[in-house]
Structures are given as structure tokens and as C-alpha cells.
N, C-alpha and C positions, 0 to 999 in steps of 0.2 A: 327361943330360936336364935337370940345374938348371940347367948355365947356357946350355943354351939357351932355356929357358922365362924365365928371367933378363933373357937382349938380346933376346926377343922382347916382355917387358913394359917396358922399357926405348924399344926402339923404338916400343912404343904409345903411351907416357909422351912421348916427343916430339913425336911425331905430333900428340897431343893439346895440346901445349903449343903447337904450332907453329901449330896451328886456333885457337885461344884466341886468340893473338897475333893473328893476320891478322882474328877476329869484334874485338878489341878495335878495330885500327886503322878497321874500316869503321866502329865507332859512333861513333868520335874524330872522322871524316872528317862523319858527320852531325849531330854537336853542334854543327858548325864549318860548318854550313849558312849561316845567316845571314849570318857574316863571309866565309865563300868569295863568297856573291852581294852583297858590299859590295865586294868586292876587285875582282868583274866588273865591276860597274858603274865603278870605276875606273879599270881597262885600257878598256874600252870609251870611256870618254869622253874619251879622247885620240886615239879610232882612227875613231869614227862620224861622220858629218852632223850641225850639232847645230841646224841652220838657224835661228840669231842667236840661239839658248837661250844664255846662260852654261854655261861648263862643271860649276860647281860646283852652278846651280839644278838643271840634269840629274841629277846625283850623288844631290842633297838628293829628283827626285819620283823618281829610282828608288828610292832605299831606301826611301821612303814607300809604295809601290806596293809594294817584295817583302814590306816588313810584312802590308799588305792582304794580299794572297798567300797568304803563311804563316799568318795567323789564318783566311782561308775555305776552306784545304784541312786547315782543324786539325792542322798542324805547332806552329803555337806557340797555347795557351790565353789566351783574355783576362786573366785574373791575372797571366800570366808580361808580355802587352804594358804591362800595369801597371807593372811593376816596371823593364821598362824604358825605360821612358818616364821614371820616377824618376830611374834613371840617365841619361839623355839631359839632365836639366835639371843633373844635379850636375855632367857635362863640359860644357855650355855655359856655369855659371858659371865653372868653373876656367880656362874656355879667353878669356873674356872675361878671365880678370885675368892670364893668362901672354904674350895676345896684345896687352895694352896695352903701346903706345912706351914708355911709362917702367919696367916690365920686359922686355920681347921675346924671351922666351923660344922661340918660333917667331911666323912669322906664315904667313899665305893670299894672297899677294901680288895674287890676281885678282879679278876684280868679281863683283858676285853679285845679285841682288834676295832671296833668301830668308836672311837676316843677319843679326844683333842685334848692336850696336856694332865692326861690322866682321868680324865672327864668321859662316862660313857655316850655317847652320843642321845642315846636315849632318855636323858631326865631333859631334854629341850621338851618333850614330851606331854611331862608335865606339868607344866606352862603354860602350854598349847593345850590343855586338858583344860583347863581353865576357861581360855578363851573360845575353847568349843562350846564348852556348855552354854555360854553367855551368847554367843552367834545362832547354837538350837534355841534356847528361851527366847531372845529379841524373837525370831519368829513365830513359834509356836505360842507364843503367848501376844504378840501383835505391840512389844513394847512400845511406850510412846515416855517424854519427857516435858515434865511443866516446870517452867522455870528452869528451866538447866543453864549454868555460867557459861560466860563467853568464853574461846578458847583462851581470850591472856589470861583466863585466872585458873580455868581446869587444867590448861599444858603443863604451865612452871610449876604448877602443883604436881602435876602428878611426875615432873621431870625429877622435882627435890625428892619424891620419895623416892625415887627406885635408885638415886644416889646414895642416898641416906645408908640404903643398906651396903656400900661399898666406904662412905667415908667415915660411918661410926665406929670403924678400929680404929680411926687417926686420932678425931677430932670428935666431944664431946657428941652424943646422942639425939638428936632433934626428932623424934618418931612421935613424939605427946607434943611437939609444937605441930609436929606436922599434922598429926592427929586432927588437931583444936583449929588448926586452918581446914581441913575438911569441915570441919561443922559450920565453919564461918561461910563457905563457898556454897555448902552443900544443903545448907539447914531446908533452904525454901524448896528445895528439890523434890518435886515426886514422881514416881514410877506408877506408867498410866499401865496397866494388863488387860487382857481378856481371858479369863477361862472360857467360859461358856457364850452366853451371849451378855452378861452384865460388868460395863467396864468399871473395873476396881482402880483402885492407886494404896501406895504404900509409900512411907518417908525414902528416900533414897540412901539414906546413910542406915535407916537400918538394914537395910536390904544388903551392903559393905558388911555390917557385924554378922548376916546369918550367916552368907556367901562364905564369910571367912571362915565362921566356926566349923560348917559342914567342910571345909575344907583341910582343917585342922584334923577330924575325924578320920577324911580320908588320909592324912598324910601317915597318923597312925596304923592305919591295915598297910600302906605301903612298906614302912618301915617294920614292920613285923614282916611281912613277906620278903624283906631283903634288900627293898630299892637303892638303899643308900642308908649310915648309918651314923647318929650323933655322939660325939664322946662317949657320953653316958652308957649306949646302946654295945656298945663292943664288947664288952662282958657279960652282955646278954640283954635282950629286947627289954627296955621299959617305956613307960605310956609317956609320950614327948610334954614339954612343959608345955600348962596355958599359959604362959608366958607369948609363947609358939603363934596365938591367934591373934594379938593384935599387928603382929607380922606380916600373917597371911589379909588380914583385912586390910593393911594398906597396900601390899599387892594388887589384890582383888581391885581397890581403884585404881590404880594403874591397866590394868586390864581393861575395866571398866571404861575409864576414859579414853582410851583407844579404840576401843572396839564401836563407843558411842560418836567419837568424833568421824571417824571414816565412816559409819551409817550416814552422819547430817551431809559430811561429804560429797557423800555416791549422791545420796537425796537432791541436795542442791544444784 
């Protein structure tokens, strides 16, 4: 009778792990709201009528429009379009100075009216895609943080990174020091969740490598659909370098520690 009451608590035990897993991935899939109907709007605008619109001004009022959207059916709260709107002007600088000829780092090869020095208004977007998801997960998922650095150490951290990616045409590449200081700030860090009803945690720095990589994934359907195009890509679509994610991973904390520090903020 034990070990059948044994594989019979056992097969609960999966069962129940297996429910957990499938509630995690539906919230994952709704935190991912925003960027899923950023991605639409991008399949879409190679496939609809756009009757003399530019393709990319269409891009720029749909995701203006599913903003609207999301703030009047209170999916996303006006604090959170705050904060992404922040982020919307930090990638429109960045992209203003990756997209100028004398770096070209990518360009938008197409025409546009909604634009700031050649820059379609819409990859701030992008950005904001990011910080979406991360504003839907803190909630749906009831993030909490153990051990998280004080602000002098998570700020000028994450300040150095998002320089980094402006001063490493000048001056030698600090991205793997910058790296090795996330691990140094970040190691003790964990990320408290809730799926269901049993609170989990995970390291915090990996949770930077997934973030990144699914981001990385996504940045390839973007760029096959047209968003914007890297050297490589202008003679026709190829799969962007993983070089690409430890890029986006230290984004991703930038993000991250913004979005984390005006939560303790509001909190406090």
C-alpha cells in the first residue's frame, strides 16, 4: 500500500507540476501581449492595402493605436505608459546614433513621414516592447526581489551599460567588464514569482540571459518582416549574429533596473 500511495502522490506531483508549467506559459504569452501585437502589425504591413500610407508610418499609428487600446481596456496603467514612453525616447536616441552613416550599425532603408533624423518613429517601440512585458510579468506573476543592490550600485551600472553601446565606436569595448560587474552586483539576487499558488524564485542574472535570448528570437522575425535592416541583411534576410544576445541581455538590465527601481519607488 506505500508504494502505491507513493506513485499515486508522485503522479499528483506531476500532474500538478505539469498545470503550473502550462498557467506559467499562458501568463508568459500575456506579458508578451504588447510585443505579440507589435509583431502583428508587422506581418500585417507587408501583406494589407496600405493605400499610399508609408509602410512604416502604418507600423508607427498602429502601435500608437494598440497603446490607446491597452490603456482604455486597463491592460496596461498609465504609470506603466510612463515608463514606457521613457523607454521609447532612450531607443530613439540610441537608434539616431547607431543609424547614422558614419556608424551604421543598421539602417530603415524606406521612407516615412513620422521620423526624427531618418529614424522611423516607431522602433522607440521596440524598446517599449520590452519594458511592456517586464511591467505585464511584475504583475501577473506578483514579482518580488531578495537581495536586490542598492541604487549606487544597480544605477551607474546600468547607466555604463546603455553608454557602452554609444561609446564603443570611440573607445575600446567594456560590454564583458560590464557583464562581470552584473554578476558581481547581481549574483546574490533572486526573482521571488508566483504561478499558481507556490512561490518559486530563480537567479536574477539568469533570468537577463533568457530575457535576452527570447529577445534575440524575436528581433529575428522582426527583421525578416522588414523592421529595420543590418549590413548583412540588405542583400537579403539572414539569421542576425549570436553575437546579437549578449547585447540584448545587457539591455534587458537596463530595462530591468528601471522598471525595478520606480516599482521600490511607487512602493516606498
Amino acid at each position: 500500500m506505500g508504494k502505491v500511495a507513493e506513485a499515486g502522490f508522485e503522479k499528483s506531483s506531476s500532474r500538478a507540476l505539469l498545470a503550473e508549467l502550462l498557467v506559467f506559459g499562458i501568463k508568459q504569452a500575456r506579458a508578451c501581449l504588447f510585443p505579440g501585437i507589435f509583431i502583428s502589425i508587422l506581418l500585417l504591413s507587408n501583406y494589407v492595402p496600405l493605400f499610399g500610407l508609408a509602410r512604416y508610418d502604418f507600423i508607427f499609428v498602429g502601435a500608437v493605436l494598440a497603446q490607446v487600446a491597452l490603456v482604455a481596456l486597463k491592460i496596461e496603467t498609465r504609470d506603466e505608459v510612463l515608463t514606457l514612453f521613457a523607454f521609447h525616447l532612450l531607443g530613439i536616441l540610441l537608434e539616431v546614433f547607431k543609424t547614422n552613416p558614419a556608424i551604421g550599425s543598421w539602417s530603415y532603408p524606406e521612407e516615412g513621414f513620422f521620423e526624427v533624423w531618418d529614424v522611423p518613429l516607431y522602433s522607440g517601440f521596440m524598446y517599449a516592447s520590452v519594458a511592456s512585458y517586464m511591467c505585464q510579468a511584475w504583475r501577473l506573476l506578483d514579482i518580488g526581489l531578495d537581495r536586490y543592490p542598492s541604487y549606487a550600485l544597480s544605477v551607474p551600472l546600468s547607466a555604463g551599460i546603455y553608454l557602452n553601446f554609444f561609446t564603443h565606436h570611440f573607445v575600446p569595448d567594456f560590454r564583458w567588464v560590464l557583464a562581470a560587474g552584473v554578476f558581481v552586483v547581481f549574483f546574490r539576487t533572486r526573482v521571488l514569482f508566483t504561478v499558481t499558488s507556490r512561490r518559486r524564485s530563480m537567479p536574477l542574472v539568469l533570468s537577463f540571459v533568457l530575457i535576452g535570448s527570447f529577445v534575440w528570437v524575436a528581433e529575428n522575425v522582426s527583421t525578416y518582416l522588414g523592421a529595420w535592416s543590418y549590413p548583412g541583411q540588405l542583400g537579403g534576410w539572414e539569421v542576425v549574429s549570436l553575437q546579437k544576445i549578449s547585447s540584448w541581455c545587457l539591455l534587458v538590465i537596463v530595462s530591468f533596473v528601471i522598471v525595478a527601481d520606480l516599482k521600490h519607488v511607487k512602493k516606498s
